[in-house]
C-alpha positions as CSV (number, residue, x, y, z in Angstrom):
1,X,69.1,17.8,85.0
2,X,67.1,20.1,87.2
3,X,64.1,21.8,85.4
4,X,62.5,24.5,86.7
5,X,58.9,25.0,86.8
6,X,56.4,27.8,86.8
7,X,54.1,27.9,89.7
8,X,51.5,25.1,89.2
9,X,52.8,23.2,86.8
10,X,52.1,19.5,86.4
11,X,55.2,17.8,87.4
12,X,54.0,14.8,84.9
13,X,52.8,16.7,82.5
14,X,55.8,18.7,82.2
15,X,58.3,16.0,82.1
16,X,56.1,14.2,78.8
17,X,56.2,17.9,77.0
18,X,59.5,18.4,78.0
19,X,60.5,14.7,76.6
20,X,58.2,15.5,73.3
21,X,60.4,18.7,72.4
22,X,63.3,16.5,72.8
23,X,61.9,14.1,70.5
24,X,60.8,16.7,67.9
25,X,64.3,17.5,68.2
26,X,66.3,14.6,67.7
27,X,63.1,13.2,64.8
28,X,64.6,16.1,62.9
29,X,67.8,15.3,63.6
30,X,67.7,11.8,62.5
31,X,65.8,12.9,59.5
32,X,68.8,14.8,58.1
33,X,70.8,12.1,58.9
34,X,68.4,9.5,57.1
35,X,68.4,11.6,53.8
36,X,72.5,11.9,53.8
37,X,72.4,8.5,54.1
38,X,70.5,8.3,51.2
39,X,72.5,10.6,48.9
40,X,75.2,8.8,49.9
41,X,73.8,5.9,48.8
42,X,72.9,7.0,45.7
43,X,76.2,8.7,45.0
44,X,74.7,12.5,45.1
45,X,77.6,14.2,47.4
46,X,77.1,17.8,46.4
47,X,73.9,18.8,47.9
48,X,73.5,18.3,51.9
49,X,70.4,17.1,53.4
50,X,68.7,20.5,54.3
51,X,69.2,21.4,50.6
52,X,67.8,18.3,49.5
53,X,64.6,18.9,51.8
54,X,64.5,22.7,51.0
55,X,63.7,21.1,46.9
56,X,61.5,19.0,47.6
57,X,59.2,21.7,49.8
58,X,59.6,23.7,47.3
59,X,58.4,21.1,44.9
60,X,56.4,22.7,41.8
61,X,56.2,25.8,43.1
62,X,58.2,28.8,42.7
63,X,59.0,31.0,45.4
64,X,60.4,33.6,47.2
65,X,62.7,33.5,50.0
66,X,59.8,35.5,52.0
67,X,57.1,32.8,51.3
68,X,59.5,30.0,52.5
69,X,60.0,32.3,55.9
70,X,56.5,33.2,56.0
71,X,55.2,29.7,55.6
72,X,57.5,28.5,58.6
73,X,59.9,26.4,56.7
74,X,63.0,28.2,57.3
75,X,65.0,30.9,59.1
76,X,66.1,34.2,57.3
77,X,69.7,33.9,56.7
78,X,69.7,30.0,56.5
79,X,67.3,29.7,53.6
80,X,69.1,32.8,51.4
81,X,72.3,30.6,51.9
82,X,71.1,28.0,50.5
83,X,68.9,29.2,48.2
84,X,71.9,31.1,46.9
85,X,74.1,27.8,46.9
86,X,71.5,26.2,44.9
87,X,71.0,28.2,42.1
88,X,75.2,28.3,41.9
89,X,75.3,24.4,41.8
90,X,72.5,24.4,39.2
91,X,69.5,22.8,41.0
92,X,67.6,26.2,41.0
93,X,66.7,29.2,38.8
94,X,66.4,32.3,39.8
95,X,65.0,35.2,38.5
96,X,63.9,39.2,39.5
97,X,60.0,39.9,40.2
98,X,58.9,42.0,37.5
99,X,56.7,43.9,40.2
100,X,59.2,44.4,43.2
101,X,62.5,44.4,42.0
102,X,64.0,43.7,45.7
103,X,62.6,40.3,45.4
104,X,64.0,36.7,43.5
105,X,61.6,34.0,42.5
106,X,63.0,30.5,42.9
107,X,61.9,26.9,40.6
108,X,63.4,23.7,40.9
109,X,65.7,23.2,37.6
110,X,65.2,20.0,35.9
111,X,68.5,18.3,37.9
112,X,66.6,20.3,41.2
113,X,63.3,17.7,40.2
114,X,66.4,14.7,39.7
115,X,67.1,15.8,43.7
116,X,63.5,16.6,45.0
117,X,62.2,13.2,43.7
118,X,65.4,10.8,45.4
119,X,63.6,11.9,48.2
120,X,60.0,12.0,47.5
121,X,61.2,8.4,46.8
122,X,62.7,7.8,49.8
123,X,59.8,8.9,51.9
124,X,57.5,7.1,50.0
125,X,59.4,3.8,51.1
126,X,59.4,5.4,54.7
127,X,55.6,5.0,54.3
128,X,55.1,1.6,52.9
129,X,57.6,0.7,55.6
130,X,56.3,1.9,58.7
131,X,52.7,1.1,57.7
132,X,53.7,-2.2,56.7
133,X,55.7,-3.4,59.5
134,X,53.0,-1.9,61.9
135,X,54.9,0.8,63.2
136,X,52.4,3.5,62.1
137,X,49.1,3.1,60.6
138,X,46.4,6.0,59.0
139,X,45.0,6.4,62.4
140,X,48.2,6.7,64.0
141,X,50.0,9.1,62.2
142,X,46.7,11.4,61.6
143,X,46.4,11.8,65.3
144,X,50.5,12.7,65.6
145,X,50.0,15.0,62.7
146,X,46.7,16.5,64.4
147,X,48.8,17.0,68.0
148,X,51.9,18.6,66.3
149,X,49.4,21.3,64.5
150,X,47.9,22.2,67.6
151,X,51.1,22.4,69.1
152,X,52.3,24.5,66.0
153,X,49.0,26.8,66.7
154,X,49.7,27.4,70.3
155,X,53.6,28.6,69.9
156,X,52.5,30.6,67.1
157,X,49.4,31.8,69.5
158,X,52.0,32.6,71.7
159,X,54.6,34.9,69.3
160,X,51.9,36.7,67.9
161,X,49.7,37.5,70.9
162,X,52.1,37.5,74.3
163,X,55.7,38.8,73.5
């Protein structure tokens, strides 16, 4: 696949960023796939995965569908979808802001927590795993974590301030 690139660019460099989006891409991927495995394991069949990992961001909290945009989590119409689809199968309530009217406040109900803690769970065991077979250590995955929120800050750097 030819890639074009801006005058200047770092051949080298461009190919690793170019490889890291990919991976970004596809660590999401597999991360969906990972927690349906898990459901399925578990027998839960009526929630899919980015359900299952919008209840456990939202945790303890309660929310509106703006703070879940606004904080980055999701896209517009995908997280009313299934916010909507959630409170219908029972994992959420829902109820009007006394203040604006326009707006829904969301909480996890208690079969919501059931959901959000198969896979707190799960990545729990994701943890002891990786930092037990040596995948992964503190060090390691600080210094990910660190690289990914510069990254973060530069795209947003770049909605905000260029286009």
């Amino acid at each position: 696949m030819h890639t074009p690139l801006g005058k200047g660019a770092d051949h080298g460099f461009m190919a690793s960023y170019l490889e890291a989006l990919a991976l970004v891409e596809r660590l999401h991927r597999l991360l969906l796939d990972v927690i349906k495995d898990e459901f399925e394991r578990v027998g839960v069949l009526e929630i899919n995965a980015v359900q299952a990992l919008l209840l456990f961001n939202i945790g303890d909290n309660e929310v509106t569908a703006g703070e879940l945009k606004s904080r980055g989590y999701y896209q517009g119409s995908n997280v009313s979808y299934n916010l909507k689809k959630l409170v219908e199968m029972g994992f959420m309530h829902h109820q009007r802001c006394e203040i604006d009217r326009r707006s829904v406040r969301v909480r996890l109900t208690a079969r919501g927590r059931e959901i959000r803690d198969v896979v707190a769970d799960l990545f729990a065991r994701h943890a002891e795993g990786l930092e037990a077979k040596g995948v992964l250590g503190t060090t390691g995955v600080d210094e990910i974590t660190e690289s990914l929120r510069r990254m973060e800050r530069y795209w947003t750097d770049q909605i905000r301030y260029i286009y």
